[in-house]
C-alpha positions in Angstrom: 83.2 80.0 83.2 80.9 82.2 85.3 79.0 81.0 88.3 76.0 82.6 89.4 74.8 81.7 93.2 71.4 82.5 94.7 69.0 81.2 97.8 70.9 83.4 100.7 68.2 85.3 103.0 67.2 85.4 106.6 65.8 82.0 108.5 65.2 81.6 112.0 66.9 78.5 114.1 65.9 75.0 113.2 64.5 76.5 109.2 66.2 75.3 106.0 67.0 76.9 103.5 68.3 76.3 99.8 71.4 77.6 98.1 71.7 77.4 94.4 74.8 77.7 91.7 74.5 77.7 88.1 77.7 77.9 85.7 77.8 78.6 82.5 80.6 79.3 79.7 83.3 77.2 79.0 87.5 76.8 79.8 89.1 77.4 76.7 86.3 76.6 74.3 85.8 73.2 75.8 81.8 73.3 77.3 82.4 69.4 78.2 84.7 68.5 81.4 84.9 67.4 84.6 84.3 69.4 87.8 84.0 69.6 91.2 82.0 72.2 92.6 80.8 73.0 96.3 80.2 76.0 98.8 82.8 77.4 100.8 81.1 79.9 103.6 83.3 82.5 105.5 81.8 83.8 109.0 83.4 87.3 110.3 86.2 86.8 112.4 86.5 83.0 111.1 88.2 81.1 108.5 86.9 80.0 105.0 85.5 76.4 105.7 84.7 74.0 102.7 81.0 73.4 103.3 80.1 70.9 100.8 81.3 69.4 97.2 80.5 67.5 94.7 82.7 65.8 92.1 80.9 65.2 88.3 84.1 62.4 87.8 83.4 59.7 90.4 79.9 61.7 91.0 81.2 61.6 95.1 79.9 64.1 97.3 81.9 65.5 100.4 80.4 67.2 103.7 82.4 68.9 106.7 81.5 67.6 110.2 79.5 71.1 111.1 77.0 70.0 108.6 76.9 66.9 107.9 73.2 64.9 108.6 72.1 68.7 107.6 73.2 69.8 104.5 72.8 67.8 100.9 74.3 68.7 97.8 72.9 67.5 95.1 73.5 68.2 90.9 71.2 68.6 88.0 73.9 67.8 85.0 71.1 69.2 82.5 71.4 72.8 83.6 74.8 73.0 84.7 73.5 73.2 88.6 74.2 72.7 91.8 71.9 73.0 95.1 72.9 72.9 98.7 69.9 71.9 100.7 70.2 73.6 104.5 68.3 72.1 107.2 68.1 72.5 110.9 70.2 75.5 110.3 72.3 76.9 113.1 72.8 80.3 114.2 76.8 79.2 113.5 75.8 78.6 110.3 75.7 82.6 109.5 77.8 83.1 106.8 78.9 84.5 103.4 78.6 81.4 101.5 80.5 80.9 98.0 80.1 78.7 95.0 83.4 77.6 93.9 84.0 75.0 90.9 87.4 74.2 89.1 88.2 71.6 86.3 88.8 68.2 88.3 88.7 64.3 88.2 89.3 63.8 91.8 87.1 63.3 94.5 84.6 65.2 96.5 86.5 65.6 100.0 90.0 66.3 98.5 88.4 69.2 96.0 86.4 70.5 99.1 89.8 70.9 100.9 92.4 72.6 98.4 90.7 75.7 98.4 91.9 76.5 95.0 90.0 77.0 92.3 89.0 78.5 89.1 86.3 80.2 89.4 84.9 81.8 92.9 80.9 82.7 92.2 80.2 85.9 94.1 79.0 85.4 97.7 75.1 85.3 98.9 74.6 85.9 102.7 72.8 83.2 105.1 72.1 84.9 108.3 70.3 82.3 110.9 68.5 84.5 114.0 68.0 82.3 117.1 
């Protein structure tokens, strides 16, 4: 499976801004299986924090405190895609920000904290200028 992230850029304080990942492929042949997927971000000098997550099993979705009432992930099952929609962004919310998705039938939050996973998309940079 390959993951392909876009939507990083430069917003000012208060903007929004939309991450997207797309996977494609399959785990052994098998194109059908549940997920969870989400967005880890990584500031310099901090550690990697499990943004947001989504689970295609109990279809449960999973937010850290720092963004929560901010951020919404939501899923289109049809193209295999995931979008993290980022309001009221935060200067602290500067960040390398990965797409991350393994094979899973749990839920949201636990998937969002194991920081494990299959497949790692590459990183797209969201720099917010106060």
């Amino acid at each position: 499976v390959q993951l392909q992230a876009s939507g990083g850029g430069l917003v000012q304080a208060g903007g929004s801004r939309n991450l997207s990942c797309t996977f494609s492929g399959s785990f052994n042949g098998f194109t059908s299986f549940f997920y969870g997927i989400g967005w880890y971000r990584q500031a310099p000098g901090k550690h990697r924090e499990g943004v947001s997550c989504f689970s295609s099993a109990d279809l449960s979705t999973y937010y850290s405190d720092s963004v929560k009432g901010r951020f919404t992930i939501s899923r289109d099952a049809a193209k295999n895609t995931v979008v993290l929609q980022m309001e009221s962004l935060k200067p602290e919310d500067s960040a390398v920000y990965y797409c991350v998705l393994s094979r899973y039938k749990g839920g949201a939050e636990y998937f969002c904290l194991i920081n494990d996973y299959d497949v790692w998309g590459q990183g797209t940079q969201v720099t917010v200028s106060s």
